[in-house]
Every structure is written in C-alpha cells, then in structure tokens.
C-alpha positions, 0 to 999 in steps of 0.5 A: 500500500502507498504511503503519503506524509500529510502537513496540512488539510489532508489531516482534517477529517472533513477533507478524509471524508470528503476525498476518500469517503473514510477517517484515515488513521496515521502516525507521526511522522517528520521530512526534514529538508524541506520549509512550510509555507503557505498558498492561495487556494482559489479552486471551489470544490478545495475551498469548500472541503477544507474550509481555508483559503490558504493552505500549507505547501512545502519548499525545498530547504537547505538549512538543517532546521527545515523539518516538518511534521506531520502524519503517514497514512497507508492509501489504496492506489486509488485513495492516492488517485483521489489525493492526486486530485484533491490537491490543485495545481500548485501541488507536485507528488513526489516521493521523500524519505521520512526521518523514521525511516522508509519512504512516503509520497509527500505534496510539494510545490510544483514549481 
C-alpha cells in the first residue's frame, strides 16, 4: 500500500471524508529538508472541503532546521488517485524519505 506524509488539510477529517469517503488513521511522522509555507487556494470544490483559503505547501530547504511534521497514512492506489486530485495545481507528488525511516509520497510545490 502507498504511503503519503500529510502537513496540512489532508489531516482534517472533513477533507478524509470528503476525498476518500473514510477517517484515515496515521502516525507521526517528520521530512526534514524541506520549509512550510503557505498558498492561495482559489479552486471551489478545495475551498469548500477544507474550509481555508490558504493552505500549507512545502519548499525545498537547505538549512538543517527545515523539518516538518506531520502524519503517514497507508492509501489504496486509488485513495492516492483521489489525493492526486484533491490537491490543485500548485501541488507536485513526489516521493521523500521520512526521518523514521522508509519512504512516503509527500505534496510539494510544483514549481
């Protein structure tokens, strides 16, 4: 089953259910090597599940206190296919390695 780290609106529950149709259940986790920030959402439907017009997005970092919390679900394929499509344009999947060990997907800016 794919991993995916979350840092933002993936952890509210409203957004688990409106984007896989359950409560996800995860555990801590930390990336380091990467800055939280924060972007603009004008997409309707993202606006409406998550409540927030700004959501966090992680950037690359290169100074050694760039880490982020967060937490690590384990998705089907296609759970994973609907966090592909919750998440807008500014967003990118990529996969990164977690402090604990082990790889997850994770969202960052797609620039």
């Amino acid at each position: 089953m794919p991993r995916l780290f979350s840092y933002g609106t993936l952890r509210q529950e409203n957004v688990q259910l409106a984007t896989f149709g359950r409560r996800l259940n995860g555990q801590p986790a930390r990336l380091a090597g990467f800055r939280l920030e924060s972007v603009a959402i004008h997409d309707p439907a993202v606006l409406s599940a998550s409540g927030k017009a700004h959501h966090p997005i992680l950037r690359r970092g290169g100074a050694p206190q760039d880490q982020v919390d967060g937490v690590v679900y384990e998705l089907s394929d296609a759970e994973l296919a609907q966090a592909d499509r919750y998440e807008v344009a500014d967003y990118r999947r990529v996969e990164a390695a977690l402090d604990s060990g082990g790889l997850a997907w994770v969202y960052v800016a797609a620039e």
